[in-house]
KOLKETI-352560 format. One record per residue (C-alpha): residue number from 1; x, y, z. Coordinates in Angstrom, 1 decimal, padded with zeros to 4 digits. Each point is the difference from the previous one (the first is absolute). Example, Ala and Ser with C-alpha at 12.3 -4.5 7.8 and 13.67 -1.06 7.14 Angstrom:
BEGIN
<tike num="1" xx="012.3" yy="-004.5" zz="007.8"/>
<tike num="2" xx="001.4" yy="003.4" zz="-000.7"/>
END
This chain:
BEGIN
<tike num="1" xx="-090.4" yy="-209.8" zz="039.6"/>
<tike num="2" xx="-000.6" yy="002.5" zz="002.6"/>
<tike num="3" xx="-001.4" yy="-001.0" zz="003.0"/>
<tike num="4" xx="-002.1" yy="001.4" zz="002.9"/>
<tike num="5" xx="002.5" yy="-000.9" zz="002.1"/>
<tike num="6" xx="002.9" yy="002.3" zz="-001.8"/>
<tike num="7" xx="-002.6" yy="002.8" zz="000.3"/>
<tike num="8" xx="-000.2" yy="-000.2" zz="003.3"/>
<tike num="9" xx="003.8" yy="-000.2" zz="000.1"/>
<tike num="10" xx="000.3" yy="003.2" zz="-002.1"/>
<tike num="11" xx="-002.7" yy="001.6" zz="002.4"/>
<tike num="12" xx="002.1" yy="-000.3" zz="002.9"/>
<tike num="13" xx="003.6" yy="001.1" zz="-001.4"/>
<tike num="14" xx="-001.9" yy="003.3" zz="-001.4"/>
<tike num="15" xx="-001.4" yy="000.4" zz="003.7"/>
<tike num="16" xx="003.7" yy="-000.2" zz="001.1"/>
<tike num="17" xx="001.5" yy="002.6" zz="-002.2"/>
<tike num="18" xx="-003.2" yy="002.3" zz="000.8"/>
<tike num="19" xx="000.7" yy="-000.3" zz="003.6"/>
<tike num="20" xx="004.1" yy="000.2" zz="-000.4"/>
<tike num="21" xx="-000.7" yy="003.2" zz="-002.0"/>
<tike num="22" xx="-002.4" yy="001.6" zz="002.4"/>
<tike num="23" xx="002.4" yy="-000.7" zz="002.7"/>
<tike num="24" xx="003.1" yy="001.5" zz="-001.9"/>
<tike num="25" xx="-002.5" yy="003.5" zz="-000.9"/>
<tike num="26" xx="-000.3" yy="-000.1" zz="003.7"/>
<tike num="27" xx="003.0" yy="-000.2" zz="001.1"/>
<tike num="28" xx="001.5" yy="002.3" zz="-002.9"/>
<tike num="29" xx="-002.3" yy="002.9" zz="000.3"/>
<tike num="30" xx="-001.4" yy="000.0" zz="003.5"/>
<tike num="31" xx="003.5" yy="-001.0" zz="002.4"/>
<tike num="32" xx="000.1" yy="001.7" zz="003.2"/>
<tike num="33" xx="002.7" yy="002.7" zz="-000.4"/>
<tike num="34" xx="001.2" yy="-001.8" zz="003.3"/>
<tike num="35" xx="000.6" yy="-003.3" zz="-001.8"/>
<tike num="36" xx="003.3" yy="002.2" zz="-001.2"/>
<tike num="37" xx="000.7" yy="001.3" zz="003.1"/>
<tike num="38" xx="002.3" yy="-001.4" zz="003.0"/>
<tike num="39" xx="-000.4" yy="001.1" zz="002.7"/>
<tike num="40" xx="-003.6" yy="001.3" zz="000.0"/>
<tike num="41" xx="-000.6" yy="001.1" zz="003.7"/>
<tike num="42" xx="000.8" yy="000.4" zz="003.5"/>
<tike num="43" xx="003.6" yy="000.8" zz="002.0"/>
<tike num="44" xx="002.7" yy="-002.0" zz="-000.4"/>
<tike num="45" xx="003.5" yy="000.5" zz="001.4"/>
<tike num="46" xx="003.6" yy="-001.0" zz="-002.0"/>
<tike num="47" xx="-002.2" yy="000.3" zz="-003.4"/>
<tike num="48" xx="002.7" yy="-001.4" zz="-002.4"/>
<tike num="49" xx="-000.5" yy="002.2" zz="-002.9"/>
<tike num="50" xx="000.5" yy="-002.6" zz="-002.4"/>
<tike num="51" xx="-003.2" yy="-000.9" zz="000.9"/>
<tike num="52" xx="-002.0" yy="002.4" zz="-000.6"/>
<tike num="53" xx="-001.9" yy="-000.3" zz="-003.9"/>
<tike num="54" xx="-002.3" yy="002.5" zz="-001.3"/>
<tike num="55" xx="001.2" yy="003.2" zz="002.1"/>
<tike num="56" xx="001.7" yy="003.1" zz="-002.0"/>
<tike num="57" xx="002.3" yy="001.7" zz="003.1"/>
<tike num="58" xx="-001.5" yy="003.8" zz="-000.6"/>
<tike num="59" xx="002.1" yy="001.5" zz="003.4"/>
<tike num="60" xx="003.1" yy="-000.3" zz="001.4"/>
<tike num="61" xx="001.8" yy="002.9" zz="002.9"/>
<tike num="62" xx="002.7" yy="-000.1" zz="002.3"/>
<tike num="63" xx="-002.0" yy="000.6" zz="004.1"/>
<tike num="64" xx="001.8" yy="003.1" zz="000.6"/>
<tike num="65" xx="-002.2" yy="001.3" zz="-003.0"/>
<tike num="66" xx="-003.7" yy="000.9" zz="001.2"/>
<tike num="67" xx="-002.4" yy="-001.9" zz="-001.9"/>
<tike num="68" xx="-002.2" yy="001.7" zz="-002.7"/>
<tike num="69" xx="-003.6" yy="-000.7" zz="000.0"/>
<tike num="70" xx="-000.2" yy="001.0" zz="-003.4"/>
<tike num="71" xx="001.6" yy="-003.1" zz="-000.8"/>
<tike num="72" xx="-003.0" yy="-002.0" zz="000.0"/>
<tike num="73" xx="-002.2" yy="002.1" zz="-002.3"/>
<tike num="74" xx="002.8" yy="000.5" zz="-002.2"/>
<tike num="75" xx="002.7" yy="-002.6" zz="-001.0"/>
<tike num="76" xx="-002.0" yy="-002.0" zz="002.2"/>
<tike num="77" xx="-003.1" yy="-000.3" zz="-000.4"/>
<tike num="78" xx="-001.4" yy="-003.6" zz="-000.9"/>
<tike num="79" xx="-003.0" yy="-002.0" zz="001.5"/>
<tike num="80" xx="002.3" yy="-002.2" zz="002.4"/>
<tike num="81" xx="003.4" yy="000.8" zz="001.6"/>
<tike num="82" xx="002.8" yy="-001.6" zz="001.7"/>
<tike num="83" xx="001.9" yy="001.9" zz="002.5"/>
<tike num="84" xx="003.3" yy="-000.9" zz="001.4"/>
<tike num="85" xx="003.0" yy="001.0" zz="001.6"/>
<tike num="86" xx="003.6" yy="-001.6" zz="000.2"/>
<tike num="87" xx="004.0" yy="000.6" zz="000.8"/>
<tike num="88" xx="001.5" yy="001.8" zz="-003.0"/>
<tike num="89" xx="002.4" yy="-002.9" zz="-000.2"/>
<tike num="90" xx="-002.3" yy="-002.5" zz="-000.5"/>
<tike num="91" xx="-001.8" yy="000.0" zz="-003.2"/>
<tike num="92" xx="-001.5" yy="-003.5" zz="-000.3"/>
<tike num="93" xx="-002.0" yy="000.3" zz="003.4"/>
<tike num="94" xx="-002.8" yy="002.2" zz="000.8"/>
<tike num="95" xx="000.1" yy="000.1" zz="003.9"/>
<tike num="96" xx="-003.6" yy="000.4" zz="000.5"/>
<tike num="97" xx="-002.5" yy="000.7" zz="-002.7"/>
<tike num="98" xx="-004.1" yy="-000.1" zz="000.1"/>
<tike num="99" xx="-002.6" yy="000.5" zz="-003.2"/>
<tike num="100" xx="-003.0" yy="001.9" zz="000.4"/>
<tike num="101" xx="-002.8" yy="001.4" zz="-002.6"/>
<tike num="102" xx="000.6" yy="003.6" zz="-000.8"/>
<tike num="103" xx="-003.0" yy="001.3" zz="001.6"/>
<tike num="104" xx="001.1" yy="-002.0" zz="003.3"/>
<tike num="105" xx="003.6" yy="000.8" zz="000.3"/>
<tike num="106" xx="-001.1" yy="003.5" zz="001.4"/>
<tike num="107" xx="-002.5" yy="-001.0" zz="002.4"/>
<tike num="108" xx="000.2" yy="003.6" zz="002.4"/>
<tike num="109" xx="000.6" yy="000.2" zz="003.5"/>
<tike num="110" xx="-002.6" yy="001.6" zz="002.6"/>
<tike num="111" xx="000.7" yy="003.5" zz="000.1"/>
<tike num="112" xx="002.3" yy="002.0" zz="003.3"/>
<tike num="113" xx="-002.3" yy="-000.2" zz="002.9"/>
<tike num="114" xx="-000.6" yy="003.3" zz="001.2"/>
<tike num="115" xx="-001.1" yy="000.7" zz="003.6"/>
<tike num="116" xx="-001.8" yy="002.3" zz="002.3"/>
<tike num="117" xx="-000.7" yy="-000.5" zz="003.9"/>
<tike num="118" xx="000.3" yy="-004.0" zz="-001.1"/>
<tike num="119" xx="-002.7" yy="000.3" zz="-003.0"/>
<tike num="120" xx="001.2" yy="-000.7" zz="-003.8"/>
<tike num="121" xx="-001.1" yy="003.1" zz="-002.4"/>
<tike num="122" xx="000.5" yy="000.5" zz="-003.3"/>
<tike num="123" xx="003.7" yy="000.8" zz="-001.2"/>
<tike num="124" xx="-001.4" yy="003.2" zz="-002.0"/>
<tike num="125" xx="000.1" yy="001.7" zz="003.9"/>
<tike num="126" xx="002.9" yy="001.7" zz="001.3"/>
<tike num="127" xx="000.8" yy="-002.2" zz="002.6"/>
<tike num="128" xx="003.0" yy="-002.8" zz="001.4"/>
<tike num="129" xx="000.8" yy="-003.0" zz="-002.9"/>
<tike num="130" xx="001.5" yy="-002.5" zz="000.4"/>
<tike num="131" xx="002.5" yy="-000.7" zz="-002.2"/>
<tike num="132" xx="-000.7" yy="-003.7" zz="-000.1"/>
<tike num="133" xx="-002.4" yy="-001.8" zz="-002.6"/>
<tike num="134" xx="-001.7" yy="-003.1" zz="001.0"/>
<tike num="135" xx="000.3" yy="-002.6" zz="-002.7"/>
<tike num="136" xx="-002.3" yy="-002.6" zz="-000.2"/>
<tike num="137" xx="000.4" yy="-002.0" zz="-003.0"/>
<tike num="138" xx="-002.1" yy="-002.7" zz="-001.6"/>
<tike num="139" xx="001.9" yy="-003.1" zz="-001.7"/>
<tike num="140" xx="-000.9" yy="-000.2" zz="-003.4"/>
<tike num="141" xx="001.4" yy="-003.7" zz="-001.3"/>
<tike num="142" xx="002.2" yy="-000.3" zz="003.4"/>
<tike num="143" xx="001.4" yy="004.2" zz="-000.4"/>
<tike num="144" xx="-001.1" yy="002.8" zz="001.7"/>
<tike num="145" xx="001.2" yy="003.3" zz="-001.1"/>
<tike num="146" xx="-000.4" yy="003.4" zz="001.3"/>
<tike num="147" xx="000.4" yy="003.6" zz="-001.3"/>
<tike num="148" xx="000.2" yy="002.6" zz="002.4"/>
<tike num="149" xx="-000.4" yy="003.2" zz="-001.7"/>
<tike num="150" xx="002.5" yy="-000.8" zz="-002.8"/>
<tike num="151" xx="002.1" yy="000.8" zz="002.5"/>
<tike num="152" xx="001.3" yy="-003.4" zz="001.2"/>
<tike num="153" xx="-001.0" yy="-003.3" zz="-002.1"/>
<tike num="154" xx="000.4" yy="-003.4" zz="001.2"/>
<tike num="155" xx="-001.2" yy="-003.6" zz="000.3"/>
<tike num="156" xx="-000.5" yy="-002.6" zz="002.9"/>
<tike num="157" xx="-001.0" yy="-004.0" zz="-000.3"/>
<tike num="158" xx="-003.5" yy="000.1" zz="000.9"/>
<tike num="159" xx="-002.8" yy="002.2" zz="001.6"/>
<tike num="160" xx="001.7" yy="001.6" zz="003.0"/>
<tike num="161" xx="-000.6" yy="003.1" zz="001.8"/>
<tike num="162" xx="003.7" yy="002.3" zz="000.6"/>
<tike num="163" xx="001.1" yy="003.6" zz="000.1"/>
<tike num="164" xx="001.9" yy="002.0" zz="-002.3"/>
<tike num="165" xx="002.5" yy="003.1" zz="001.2"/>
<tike num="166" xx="001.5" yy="000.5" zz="-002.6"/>
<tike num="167" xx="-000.1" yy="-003.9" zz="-000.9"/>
<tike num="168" xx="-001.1" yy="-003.6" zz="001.3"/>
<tike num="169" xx="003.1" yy="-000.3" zz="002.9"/>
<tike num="170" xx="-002.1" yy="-003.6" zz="001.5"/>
<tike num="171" xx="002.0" yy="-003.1" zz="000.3"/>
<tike num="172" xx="-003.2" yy="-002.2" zz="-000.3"/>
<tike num="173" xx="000.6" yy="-002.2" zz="-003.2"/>
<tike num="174" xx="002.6" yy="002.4" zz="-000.8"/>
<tike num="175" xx="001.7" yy="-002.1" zz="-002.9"/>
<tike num="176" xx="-003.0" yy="000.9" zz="-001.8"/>
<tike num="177" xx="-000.5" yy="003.5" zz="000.2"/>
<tike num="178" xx="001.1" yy="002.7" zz="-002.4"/>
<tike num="179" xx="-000.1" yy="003.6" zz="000.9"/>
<tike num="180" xx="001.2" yy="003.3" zz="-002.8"/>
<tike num="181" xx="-000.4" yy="003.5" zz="000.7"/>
<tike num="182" xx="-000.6" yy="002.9" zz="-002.6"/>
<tike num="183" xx="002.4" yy="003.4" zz="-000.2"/>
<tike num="184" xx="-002.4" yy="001.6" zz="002.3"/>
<tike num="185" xx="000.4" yy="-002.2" zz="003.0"/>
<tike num="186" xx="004.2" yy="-000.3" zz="-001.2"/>
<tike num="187" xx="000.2" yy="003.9" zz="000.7"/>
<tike num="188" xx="-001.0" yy="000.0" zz="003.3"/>
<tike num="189" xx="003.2" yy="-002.3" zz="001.1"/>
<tike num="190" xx="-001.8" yy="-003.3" zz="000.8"/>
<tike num="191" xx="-001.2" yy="-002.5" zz="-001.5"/>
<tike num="192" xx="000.3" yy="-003.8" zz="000.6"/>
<tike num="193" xx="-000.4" yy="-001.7" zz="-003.0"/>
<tike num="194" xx="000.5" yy="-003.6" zz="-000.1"/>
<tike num="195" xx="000.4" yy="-003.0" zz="-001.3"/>
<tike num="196" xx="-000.8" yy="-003.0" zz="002.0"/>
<tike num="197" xx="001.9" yy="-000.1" zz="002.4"/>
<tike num="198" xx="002.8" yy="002.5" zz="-000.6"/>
<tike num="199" xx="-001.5" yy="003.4" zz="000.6"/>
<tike num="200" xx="001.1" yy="003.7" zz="000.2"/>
<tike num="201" xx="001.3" yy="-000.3" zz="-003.6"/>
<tike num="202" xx="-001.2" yy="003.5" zz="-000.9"/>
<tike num="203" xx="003.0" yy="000.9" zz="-000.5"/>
<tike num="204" xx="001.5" yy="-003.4" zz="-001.8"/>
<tike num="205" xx="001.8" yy="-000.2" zz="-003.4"/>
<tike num="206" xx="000.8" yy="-003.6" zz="001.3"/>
<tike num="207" xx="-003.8" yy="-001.2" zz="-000.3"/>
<tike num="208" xx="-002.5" yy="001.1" zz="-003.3"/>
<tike num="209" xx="-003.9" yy="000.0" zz="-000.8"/>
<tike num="210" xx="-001.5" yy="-001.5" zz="-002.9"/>
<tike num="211" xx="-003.3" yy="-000.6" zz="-001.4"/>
<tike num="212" xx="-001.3" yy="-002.2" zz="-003.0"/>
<tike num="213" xx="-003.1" yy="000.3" zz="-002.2"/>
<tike num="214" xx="-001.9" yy="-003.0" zz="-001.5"/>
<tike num="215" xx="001.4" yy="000.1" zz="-003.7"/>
END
């Protein structure tokens, strides 16, 4: 005979499979796409690339090629990328890497200061630039990147406030701070590209540059 007390019973277990199947549509259909994805921010040095899940390497160059900013509205271009740098020899560690959100990766310099009788003016005047840009970046998730010009691209740990000419030479946190030139800044016979701390590897076939995309 069936009982009030096997309703009540049967109430419960289809309760249980309602919840267990909201939680599985949940889970199926509205994942963060960073539930995939390892790692998901900041700078990190000896990056084992084994570790990485979820990144699609888009970019790879020897330093003694300029880097294209075409790159990353072409082959490129994704909402988040990782950018690295490493010995050629050494294919299972990324030396120093950092993520950033596309928008945020190139975060521009201040523009070359131009002066007059000790007064800034604008840089449309015909007058004495400097050649420096002052980069002052703002960490986004524990990276701060800079863009000066799309002439020299770069990253730092943090919000910090530095000079470029042609690239970032400081020695502040310097096992954290990546620094790539383009061809125009290449042509003019210095450059100072880095990688943590080895620098002056403009002209390196020894070291290379790579970027990922979120897949």
């Amino acid at each position: 005979m069936y009982s009030l007390k096997d309703n009540k019973s049967l109430s419960k277990f289809h309760f249980s499979i309602r919840i267990f199947l909201y939680d599985f549509f949940v889970c199926f259909f509205f994942i963060s796409a960073d539930y995939f994805l390892a790692p998901t921010e900041g700078t990190h040095a000896n990056l084992t690339v084994s570790s990485l899940a979820g990144w699609k390497e888009c970019y790879r160059s020897t330093y003694n090629i300029p880097f294209d900013f075409s790159v990353l509205k072409k082959t490129c271009n994704a909402s988040r990328l990782l950018v690295a740098c490493r010995p050629v020899n050494n294919k299972k560690i990324l030396t120093l890497a950092a993520i950033g959100q596309y928008e945020d990766v190139l975060h521009p310099c201040l523009p070359k200061q131009c002066k007059i009788n000790g007064k800034s003016k604008k840089k449309s005047k015909k007058l004495a630039c400097s050649s420096d840009y002052q980069c002052i970046t703002q960490a986004k998730r524990g990276v701060g990147w800079y863009n000066a010009n799309n002439q020299t691209w770069g990253f730092v740990r943090g919000s910090l406030s530095f000079v470029v000419n042609p690239c970032d030479g400081s020695d502040l946190d310097s096992n954290y701070r990546l620094c790539w030139t383009s061809q125009t800044v290449a042509q003019k016979g210095a450059a100072g590209d880095r990688c943590g701390n080895e620098i002056n590897l403009q002209n390196s076939t020894k070291w290379e540059r790579l970027i990922y995309k979120i897949v």
